[in-house]
C-alpha positions in Angstrom: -6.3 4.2 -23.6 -8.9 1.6 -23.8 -12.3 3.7 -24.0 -14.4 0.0 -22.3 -16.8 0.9 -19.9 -16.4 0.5 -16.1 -18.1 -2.8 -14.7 -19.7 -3.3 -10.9 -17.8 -6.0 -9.7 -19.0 -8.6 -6.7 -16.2 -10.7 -5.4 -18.5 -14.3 -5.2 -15.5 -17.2 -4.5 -17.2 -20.3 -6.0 -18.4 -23.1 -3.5 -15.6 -25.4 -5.4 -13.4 -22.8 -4.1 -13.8 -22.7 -0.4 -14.2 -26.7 0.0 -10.5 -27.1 -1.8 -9.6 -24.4 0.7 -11.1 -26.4 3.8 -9.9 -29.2 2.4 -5.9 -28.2 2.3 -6.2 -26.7 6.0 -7.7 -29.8 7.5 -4.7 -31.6 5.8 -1.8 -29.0 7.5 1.3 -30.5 8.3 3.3 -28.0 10.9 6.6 -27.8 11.5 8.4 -28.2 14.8 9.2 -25.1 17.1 12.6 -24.6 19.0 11.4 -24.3 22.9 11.4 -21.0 24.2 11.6 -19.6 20.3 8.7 -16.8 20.5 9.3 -14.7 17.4 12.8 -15.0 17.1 12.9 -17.5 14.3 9.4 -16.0 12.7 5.8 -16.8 13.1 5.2 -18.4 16.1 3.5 -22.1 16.2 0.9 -21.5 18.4 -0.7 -18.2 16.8 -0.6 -19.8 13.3 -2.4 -22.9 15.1 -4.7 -21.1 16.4 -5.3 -18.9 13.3 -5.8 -22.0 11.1 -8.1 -23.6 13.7 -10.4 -20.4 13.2 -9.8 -20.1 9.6 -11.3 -23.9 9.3 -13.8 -24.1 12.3 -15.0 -20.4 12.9 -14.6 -17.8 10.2 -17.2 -16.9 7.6 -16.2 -15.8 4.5 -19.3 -15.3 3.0 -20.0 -13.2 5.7 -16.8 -11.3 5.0 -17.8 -11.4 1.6 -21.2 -9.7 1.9 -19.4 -7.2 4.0 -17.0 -6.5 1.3 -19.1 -6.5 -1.4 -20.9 -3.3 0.4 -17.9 -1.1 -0.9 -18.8 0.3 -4.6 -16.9 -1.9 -6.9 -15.6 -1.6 -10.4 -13.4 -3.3 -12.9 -12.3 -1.6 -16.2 -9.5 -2.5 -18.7 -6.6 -0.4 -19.3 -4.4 -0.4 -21.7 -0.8 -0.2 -20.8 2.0 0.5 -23.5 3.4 -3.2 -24.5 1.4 -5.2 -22.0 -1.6 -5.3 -24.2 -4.9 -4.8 -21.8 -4.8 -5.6 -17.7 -8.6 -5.2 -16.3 -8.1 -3.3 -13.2 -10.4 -3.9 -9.7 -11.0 -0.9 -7.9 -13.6 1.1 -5.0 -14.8 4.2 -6.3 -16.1 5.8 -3.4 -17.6 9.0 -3.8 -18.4 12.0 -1.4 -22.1 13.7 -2.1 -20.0 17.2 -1.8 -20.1 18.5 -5.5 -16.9 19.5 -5.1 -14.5 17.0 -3.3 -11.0 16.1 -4.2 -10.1 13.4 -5.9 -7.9 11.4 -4.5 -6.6 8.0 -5.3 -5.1 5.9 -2.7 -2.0 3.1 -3.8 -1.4 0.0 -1.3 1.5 -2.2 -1.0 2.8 -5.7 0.0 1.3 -7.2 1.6 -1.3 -4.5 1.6 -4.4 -4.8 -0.2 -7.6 -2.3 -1.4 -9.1 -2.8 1.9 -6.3 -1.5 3.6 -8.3 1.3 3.4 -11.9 0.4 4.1 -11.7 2.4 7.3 -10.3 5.9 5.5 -13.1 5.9 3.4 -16.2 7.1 5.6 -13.7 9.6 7.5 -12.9 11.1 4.2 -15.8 11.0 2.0 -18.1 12.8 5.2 -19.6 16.2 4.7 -18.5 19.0 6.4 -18.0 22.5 6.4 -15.4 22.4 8.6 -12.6 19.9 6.5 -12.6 19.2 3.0 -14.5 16.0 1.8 -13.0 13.4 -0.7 -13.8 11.3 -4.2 -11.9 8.0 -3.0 -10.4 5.5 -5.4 -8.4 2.7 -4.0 -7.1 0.6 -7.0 -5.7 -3.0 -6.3 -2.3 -2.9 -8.1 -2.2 -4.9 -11.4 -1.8 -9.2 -9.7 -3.0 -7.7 -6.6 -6.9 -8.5 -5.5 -9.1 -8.8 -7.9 -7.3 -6.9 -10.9 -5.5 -8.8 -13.7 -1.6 -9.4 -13.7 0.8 -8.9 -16.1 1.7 -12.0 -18.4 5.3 -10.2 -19.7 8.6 -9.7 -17.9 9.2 -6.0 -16.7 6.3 -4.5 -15.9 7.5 -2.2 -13.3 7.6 1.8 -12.3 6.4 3.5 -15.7 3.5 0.8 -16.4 2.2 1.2 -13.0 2.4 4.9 -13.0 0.5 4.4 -16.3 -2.6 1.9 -14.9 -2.5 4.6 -12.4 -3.2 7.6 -14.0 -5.2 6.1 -16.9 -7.8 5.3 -14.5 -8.0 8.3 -12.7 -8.4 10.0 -16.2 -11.2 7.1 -17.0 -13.0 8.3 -14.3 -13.5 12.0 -15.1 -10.8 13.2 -12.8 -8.3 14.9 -15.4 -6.7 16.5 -12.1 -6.2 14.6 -9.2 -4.3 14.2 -5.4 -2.2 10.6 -4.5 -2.0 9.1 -1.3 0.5 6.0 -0.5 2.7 3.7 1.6 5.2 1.0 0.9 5.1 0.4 -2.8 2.4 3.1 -2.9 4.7 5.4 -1.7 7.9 4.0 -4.4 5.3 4.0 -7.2 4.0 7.2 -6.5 7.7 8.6 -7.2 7.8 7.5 -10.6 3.8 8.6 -11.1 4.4 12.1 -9.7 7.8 12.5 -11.6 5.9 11.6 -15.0 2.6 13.1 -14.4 3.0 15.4 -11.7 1.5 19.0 -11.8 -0.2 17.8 -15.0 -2.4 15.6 -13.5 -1.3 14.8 -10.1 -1.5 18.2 -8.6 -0.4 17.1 -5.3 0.2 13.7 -3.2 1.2 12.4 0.6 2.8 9.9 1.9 3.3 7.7 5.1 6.5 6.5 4.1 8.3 9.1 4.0 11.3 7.3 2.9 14.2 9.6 1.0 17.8 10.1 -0.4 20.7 10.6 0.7 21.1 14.3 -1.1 23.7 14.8 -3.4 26.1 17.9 -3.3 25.4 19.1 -6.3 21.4 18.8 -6.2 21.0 19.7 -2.4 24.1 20.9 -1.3 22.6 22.2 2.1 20.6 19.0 3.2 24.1 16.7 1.9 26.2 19.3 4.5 23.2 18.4 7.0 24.7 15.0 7.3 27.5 16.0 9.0 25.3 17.0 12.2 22.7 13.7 11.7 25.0 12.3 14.5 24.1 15.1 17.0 20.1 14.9 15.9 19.2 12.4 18.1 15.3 11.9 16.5 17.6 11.2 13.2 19.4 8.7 15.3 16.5 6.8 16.6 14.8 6.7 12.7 18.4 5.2 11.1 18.0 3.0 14.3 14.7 1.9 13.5 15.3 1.3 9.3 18.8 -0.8 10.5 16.8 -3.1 12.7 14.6 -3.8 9.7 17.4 -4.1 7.3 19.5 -6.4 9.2 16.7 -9.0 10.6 13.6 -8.1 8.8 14.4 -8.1 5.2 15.0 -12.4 4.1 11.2 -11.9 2.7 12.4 -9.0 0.0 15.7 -11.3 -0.8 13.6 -14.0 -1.9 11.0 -11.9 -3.4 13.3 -9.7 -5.0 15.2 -12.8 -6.7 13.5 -15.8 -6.9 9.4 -14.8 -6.7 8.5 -18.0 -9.0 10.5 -20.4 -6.3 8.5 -19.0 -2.8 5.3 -18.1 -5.1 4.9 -22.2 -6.0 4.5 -22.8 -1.4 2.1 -19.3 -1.4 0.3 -20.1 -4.1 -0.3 -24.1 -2.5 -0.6 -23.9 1.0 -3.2 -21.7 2.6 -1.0 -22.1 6.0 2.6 -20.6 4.2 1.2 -18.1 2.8 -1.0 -17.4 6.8 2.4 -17.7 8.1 4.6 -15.3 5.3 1.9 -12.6 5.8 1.0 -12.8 9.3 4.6 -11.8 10.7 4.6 -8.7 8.5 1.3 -7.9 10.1 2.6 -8.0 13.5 5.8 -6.8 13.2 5.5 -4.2 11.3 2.1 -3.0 13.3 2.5 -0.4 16.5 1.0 -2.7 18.4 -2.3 -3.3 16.6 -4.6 -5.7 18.3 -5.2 -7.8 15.5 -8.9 -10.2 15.4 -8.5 -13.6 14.0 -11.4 -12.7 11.5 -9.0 -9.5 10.5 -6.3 -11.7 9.8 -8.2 -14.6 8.6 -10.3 -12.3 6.3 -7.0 -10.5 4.9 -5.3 -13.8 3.7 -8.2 -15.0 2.1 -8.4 -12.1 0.0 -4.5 -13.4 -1.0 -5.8 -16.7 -1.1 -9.2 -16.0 -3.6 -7.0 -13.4 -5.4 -7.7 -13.8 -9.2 -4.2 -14.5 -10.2 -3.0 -15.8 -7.0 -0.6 -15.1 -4.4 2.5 -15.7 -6.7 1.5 -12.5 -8.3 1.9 -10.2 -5.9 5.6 -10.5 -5.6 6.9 -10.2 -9.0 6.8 -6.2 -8.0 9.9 -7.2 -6.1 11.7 -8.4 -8.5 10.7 -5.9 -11.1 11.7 -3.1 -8.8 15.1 -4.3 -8.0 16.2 -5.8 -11.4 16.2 -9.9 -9.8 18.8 -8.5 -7.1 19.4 -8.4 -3.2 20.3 -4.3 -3.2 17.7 -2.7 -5.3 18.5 0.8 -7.7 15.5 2.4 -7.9 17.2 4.5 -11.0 17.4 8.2 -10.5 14.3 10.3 -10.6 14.5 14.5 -11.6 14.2 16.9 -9.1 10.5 16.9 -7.4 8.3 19.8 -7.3 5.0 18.7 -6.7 3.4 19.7 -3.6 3.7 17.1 -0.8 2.7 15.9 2.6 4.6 13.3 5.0 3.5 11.3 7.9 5.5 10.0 10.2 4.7 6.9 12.6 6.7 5.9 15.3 7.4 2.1 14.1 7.4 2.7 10.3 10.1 0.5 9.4 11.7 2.6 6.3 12.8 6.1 8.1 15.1 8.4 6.9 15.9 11.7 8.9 13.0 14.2 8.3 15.2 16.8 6.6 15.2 14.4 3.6 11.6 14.6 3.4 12.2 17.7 1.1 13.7 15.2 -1.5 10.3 14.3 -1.9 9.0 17.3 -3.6 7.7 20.9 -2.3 7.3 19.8 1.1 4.4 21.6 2.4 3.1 19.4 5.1 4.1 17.5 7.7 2.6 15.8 10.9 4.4 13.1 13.3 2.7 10.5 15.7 2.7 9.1 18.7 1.3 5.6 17.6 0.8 3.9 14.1 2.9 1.3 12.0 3.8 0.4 8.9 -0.3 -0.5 8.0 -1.4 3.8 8.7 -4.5 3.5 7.1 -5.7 0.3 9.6 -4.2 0.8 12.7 -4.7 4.5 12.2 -7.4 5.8 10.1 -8.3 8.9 11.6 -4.6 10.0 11.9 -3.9 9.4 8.6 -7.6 10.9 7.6 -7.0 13.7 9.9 -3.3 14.8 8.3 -4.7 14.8 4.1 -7.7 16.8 5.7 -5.3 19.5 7.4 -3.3 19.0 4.2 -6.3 20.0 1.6 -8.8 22.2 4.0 -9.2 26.0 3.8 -5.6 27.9 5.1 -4.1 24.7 4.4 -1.0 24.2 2.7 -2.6 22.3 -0.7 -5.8 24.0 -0.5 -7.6 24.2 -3.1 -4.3 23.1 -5.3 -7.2 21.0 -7.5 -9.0 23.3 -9.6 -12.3 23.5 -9.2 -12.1 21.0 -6.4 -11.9 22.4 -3.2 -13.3 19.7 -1.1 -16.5 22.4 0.1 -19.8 22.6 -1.3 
């Protein structure tokens, strides 16, 4: 591991920068729109019209920036088994309890570190009354502001690696993992190779899982004969379909072809507005999304340091450049481990599966909340790890030492 010191980091996008920006969205060209089209055929003209006319006329991003730069910053290089040295952006929020749990928190596409700027006052507060939390919200290597790979096949293991080699960089030998999308896939292959070690438990809000096998779960594979009579199983297969059959071009193309798509993302300001925003909505409950939230959330695509290109390589690394990804097989899972579920979530696999997931010792299910938990739902999501880790909970006290109480 490389022993370099952590850095404070200030995002400051140069003036350069932002005028090349202004000066692509004042020279848009849009497309056409079928009449009557709505979101049928993807993101609507009029909201990306309006979204660029605020990205160009009304927001402020060094007002976004200042606001941003508020969050306790670091970057530190890591060394990563034949990719040489990746320097890694990430908040390091900590709680002034003694004692709180380290936990680090994994986003996904198209997520960023930000996604959870609203879970970190919830859970690094003091109280005796739930436990408190040492937050660390990493932006995955080509993600943000960290550095990207420059090799073919950096995938499961060499994230799992950046992963726990800066938790163990910080002091926290022992530590808890929280994730959605591919912080929920990555945290798989980190809890299979340093589970119980080091990851002493972990949660997730895509609770995605299986099928069971006979031989390995023989009474969750018989289950699946009576999924057709659960009708809550129903309505979550009904859910994932919808998504698989008319929500999943983006991951095709990602998945096969980054380079081609990242040369219009990495170019045009208004594609890459338009590729993001539709995940935003549709895959939301319902969020009432600002213009400056959305404006603000491209932009940190946009100023990324290795560009928006970057960020979908995980795609293709993941799957092996194909349509129908193999994720490999992992071993059995026996870390402890909590689930979330949220109504429009759009992976969901019957709740019995869950248990695939590790020693399933918590659960907790919604009435509201998407795909983005940790922005359209922060105290939900808070509120579930801190019934998860408090005193009579279920992982209490599963960090040594680190009980979350003074």
């Amino acid at each position: 591991m490389s022993d370099s010191l952590e850095k404070p980091f200030t995002v400051a996008v140069s003036d350069a920068e932002l005028e090349l920006l202004h000066k692509k969205l004042e020279l848009v060209r849009f497309p056409d729109e079928l009449d009557g089209a709505g979101w049928n055929y993807g993101s609507p003209l009029a909201d990306i019209k309006r979204l660029v006319a605020h990205w160009k006329d009304k927001f402020d991003w060094r007002k976004a920036e200042a606001e941003i730069n508020k969050f306790p910053m670091f970057t530190r290089d890591i060394d990563v088994d034949g990719f040489g040295t990746l320097n890694i952006h990430y908040v390091h929020q900590r709680s002034e309890v003694k004692n709180a749990i380290p936990l680090l928190f994994v986003h996904g596409w198209p997520g960023f570190f930000l996604e959870a700027r609203k879970l970190l006052p919830i859970l690094t507060a003091k109280s005796a009354d739930y436990p408190s939390f040492h937050v660390v919200a990493i932006s995955l290597p080509g993600y943000g502001f960290s550095e990207a790979p420059k090799k073919p096949g950096f995938s499961a293991p060499q994230f799992a690696e950046v992963f726990n080699k800066l938790m163990l960089s910080l002091g926290y030998k022992e530590y808890t993992y929280q994730g959605g999308d591919w912080g929920h896939a990555l945290g798989l292959t980190a809890v299979a190779n340093y589970g119980h070690k080091h990851i002493k438990a972990w949660h997730t809000n895509v609770p995605f899982a299986g099928p069971p096998k006979f031989f390995s779960n023989p009474l969750l594979y018989l289950g699946m004969f009576l999924l057709p009579l659960d009708s809550d199983a129903k309505a979550r297969f009904k859910r994932t379909s919808e998504w698989l059959t008319k929500g999943t071009g983006y991951q095709a193309e990602q998945g096969t072809k980054p380079q081609t798509i990242g040369y219009s993302l990495a170019d045009s300001p208004v594609g890459l507005l338009a590729w993001i925003y539709e995940k935003l909505v549709n895959w939301s409950d319902e969020y009432p999304w600002t213009d400056d939230e959305v404006i603000e959330w491209i932009s940190v695509y946009w100023f990324s340091r290795a560009g928006p290109a970057a960020t979908l390589r995980i795609y293709y690394e993941m799957s092996g450049g194909v349509v129908t990804p193999s994720f490999g097989t992992l071993p059995k899972m026996t870390v402890p481990v909590g689930a979330s579920y949220f109504p429009r979530e759009i992976l969901q696999t019957p709740k019995s599966w869950s248990h695939l997931l590790g020693k399933l010792v918590f659960e907790a299910e919604h009435d509201k909340g998407g795909h983005f938990a940790a922005f359209e739902q922060p105290e939900k999501l808070a509120g579930d790890l801190r019934k998860m880790y408090a005193k009579g909970g279920p992982a209490y006290g599963v960090v040594p030492g680190r009980t979350g109480y003074d």
